[in-house]
Residue, then its C-alpha position, 0 to 999 in steps of 0.5 A: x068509594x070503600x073498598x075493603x081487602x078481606x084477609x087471603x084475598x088477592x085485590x090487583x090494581x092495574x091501570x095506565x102508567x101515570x095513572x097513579x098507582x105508585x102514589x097510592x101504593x106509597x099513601x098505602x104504605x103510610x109513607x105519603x100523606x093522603x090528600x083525602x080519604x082514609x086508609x084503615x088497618x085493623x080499624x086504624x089509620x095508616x099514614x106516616x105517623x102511625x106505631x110502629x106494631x101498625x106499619x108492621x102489618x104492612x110490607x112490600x115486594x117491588x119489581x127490582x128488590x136488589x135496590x133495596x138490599x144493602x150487599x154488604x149485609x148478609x140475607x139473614x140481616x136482609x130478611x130479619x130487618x122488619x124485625x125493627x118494627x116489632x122488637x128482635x125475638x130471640x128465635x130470629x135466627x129460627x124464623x129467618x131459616x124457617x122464612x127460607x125454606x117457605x120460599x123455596x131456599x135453604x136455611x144456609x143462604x141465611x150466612x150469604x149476600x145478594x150478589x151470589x143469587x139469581x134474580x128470581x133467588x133475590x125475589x124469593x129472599x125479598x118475599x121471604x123478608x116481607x113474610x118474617x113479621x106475618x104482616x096482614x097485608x103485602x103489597x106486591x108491585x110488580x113482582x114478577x115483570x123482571x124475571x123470565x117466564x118460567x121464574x115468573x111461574x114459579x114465584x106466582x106459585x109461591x105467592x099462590x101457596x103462602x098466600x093459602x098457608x097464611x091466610x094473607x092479603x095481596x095488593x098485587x100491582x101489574x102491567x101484565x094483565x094474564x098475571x093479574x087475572x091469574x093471580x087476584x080474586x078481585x080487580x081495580x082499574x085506575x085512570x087519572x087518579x080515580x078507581x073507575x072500575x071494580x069488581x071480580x077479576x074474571x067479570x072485569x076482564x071478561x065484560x069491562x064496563x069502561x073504555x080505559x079497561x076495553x083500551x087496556x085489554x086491547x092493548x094486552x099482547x096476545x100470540x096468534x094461535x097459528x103462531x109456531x116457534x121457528x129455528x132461526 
């Protein structure tokens, strides 16, 4: 099986836990070998040896970007650390504030640390780090399940807008289903390690063809339409 991300498109990937998503999201980001088959960007192979200029191309946004953001740096360190891949340009300062203001911040957070923003601050600051390089494809693992409803809604906006801005790619990687149909143009349902289904995300959703995507669908939460919120 080929399977292509075409550039401004959102491709989601949803499936059980253990099914093997985080292994292929590694194997994507060329930090896992693969096993078999082969992972091609821009016509190259994608795997842990690959040039520098090539990993540039590929980014990520995880769940808790906290974990990975050293609080004794500043966000402009933070944000300018793919800048390794490619080679510091001298505008960097220019492109850090310019990353800010696409993500919603102000170009003077650039002097501040992580601890003094809000969770859904630090995945702006994240996705905003993962957009200096203008990669050609962002791999977004579950980018919004930690945050509230409303801050969600505000950042699948934003992917929504960067992504029409840039012409970017998303691999967007979720438990939620009603982000995923959202957000993504096409779907990929993985169970046990194997893509067992795949097409335009709404046919998917709409008349899955496999069990494990009718067992996910039906496991999906859904508010009853009588339901009414009460004062406690």
């Amino acid at each position: 099986m080929t399977l292509t991300i075409a550039r401004g498109e959102s491709l989601g990937l949803v499936g059980e836990s253990g099914c093997g998503k985080s292994t292929l999201t590694r194997a994507i980001l060329g930090l896992e070998p693969l096993q078999a088959g082969e992972i091609r960007l821009d016509g190259q192979s994608v795997e842990p040896q690959m040039p520098r200029a090539l990993r540039a191309g590929l980014q990520a946004v995880f769940q808790d970007p906290h974990g990975s953001f050293d609080p004794r740096w500043t966000v402009a360190r933070l944000i300018s650390a793919p800048f390794h891949l490619t080679g510091r340009p001298a505008n960097a300062a220019d492109q850090v504030a310019a990353a800010l203001l696409e993500v919603g911040l102000a170009p003077e957070d650039a002097g501040k640390f992580i601890h003094e923003f809000s969770g859904g601050q630090r995945q702006r600051i994240a996705i905003a780090r993962a957009l200096i390089t203008r990669p050609r494809l962002i791999i977004l693992d579950e980018p919004v399940s930690a945050l509230d409803l409303r801050v969600q809604a505000q950042v699948l906006d934003l992917l929504a807008q960067l992504r029409m801005d840039h012409g970017l790619a998303y691999l967007f990687i979720s438990h939620d289903l009603s982000v995923v149909r959202r957000i993504t143009d096409r779907v990929l349902i993985m169970q046990a390690g194997r893509i067992v289904e795949h097409g335009l995300t709404a046919q998917v959703f709409d008349a899955p063809q496999k069990d494990c995507t009718r067992r996910l669908i039906a496991a999906a939460p859904r508010i009853p339409a009588a339901w009414k919120e009460t004062d406690a």
